[in-house]
N, C-alpha and C positions, 0 to 999 in steps of 0.2 A: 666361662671365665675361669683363669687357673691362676694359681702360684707357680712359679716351677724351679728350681733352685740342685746345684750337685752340691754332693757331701763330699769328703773330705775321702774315701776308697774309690771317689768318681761316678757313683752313682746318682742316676738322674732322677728326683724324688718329684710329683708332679701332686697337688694337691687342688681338685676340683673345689670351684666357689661355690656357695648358694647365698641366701640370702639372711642363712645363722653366722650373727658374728662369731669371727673365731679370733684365737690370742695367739702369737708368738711370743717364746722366752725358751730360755735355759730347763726352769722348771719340767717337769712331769705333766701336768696339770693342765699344759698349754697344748693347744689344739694341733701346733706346729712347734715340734721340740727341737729347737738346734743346739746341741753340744757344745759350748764353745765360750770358756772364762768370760768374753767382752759384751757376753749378751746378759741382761739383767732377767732375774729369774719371770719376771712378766715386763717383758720389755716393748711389745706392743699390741695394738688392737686394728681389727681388721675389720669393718661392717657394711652391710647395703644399706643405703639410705638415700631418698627419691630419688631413686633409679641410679643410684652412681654407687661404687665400691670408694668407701674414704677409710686412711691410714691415719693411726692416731699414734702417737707416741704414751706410753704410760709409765709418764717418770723414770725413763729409763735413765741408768748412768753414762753412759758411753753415746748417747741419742739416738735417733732414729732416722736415716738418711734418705730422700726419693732424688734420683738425677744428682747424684754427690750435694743435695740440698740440705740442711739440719730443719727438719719438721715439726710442727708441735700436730696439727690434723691438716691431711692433704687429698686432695679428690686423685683417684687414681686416675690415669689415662693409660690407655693401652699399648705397650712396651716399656713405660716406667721399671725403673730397677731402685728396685728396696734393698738398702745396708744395712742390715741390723750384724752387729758384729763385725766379727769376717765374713759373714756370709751374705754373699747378693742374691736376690730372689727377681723376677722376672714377672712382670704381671702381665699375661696377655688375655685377651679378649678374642674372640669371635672364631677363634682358632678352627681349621679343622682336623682333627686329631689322622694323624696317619699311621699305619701299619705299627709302627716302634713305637709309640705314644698309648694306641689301644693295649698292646702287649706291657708295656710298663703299667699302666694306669689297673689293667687283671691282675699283673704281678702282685702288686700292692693290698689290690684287693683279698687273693685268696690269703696273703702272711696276714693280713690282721683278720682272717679268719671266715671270710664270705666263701661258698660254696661255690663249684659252676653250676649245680644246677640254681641257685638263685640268682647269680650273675645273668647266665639264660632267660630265666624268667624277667629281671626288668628290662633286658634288651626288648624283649618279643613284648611288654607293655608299650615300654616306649615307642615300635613299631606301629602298634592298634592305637596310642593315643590317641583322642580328638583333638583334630588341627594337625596332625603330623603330618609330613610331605609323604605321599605313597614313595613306594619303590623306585629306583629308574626304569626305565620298560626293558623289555627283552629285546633285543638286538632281532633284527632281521634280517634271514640270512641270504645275502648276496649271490645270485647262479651268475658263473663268469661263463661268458659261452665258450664253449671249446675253439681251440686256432683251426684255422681250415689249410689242406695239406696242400 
């Protein structure tokens, strides 16, 4: 489960869920900072709760929007678009990350300061995990018989 929202030079900021709540606003301090006069310095809240992601509004000024709706807490559904400010945010679920999404998602990773060799290392955990799906198989390779002359 993601956030995933463009800034303002066009880039595409992708922020993975778990199940620590996190805060959007203006402020520093917020888990998810967007730059932007209309968003209140903690303008909302983000958390897992039995099994579902719910959006809470925290006294924001300007409110907190899901589907151009005005929220006070709403259970997220999967494709919901969050207004806070100018900025819409994109909640999807189940995704599976492709080519350009892994690449941004590292991006991200190494500027706030993760390494590839630690990058590396939870890939190849999360590989060995217990319960993980093994690998695809290796392809087998097809003898096409030669044309006869």
């Amino acid at each position: 489960m993601r956030l995933k929202y463009t800034v303002a030079d066009g880039r595409i900021i992708v922020v993975p869920l778990t199940e620590v709540p996190i805060t959007i606003g203006r402020g520093h301090e917020n888990d998810v900072v967007l730059p932007d006069e209309k968003v209140s310095r903690i303008h909302c809240g983000l958390r897992w709760w039995d099994g579902a992601y719910y959006l809470k509004d925290l006294q924001s000024h300007n409110g907190t929007w899901v589907n151009e709706e005005r929220i006070d807490v709403v259970r997220l559904l999967a494709g919901d678009h969050l207004r806070v400010g100018g900025t819409v945010l994109t909640f999807e679920t189940g995704y599976q990350a492709g080519t350009e999404t892994i690449l941004l998602e590292t991006d991200q990773q190494l500027a706030a300061g993760k390494g590839y060799s630690t990058i590396l290392r939870e890939i190849v955990h999360d590989l060995e995990a217990p319960g993980a799906p093994p690998p695809p198989p290796i392809p087998k390779t097809v003898k096409i018989p030669k044309a006869r002359a």
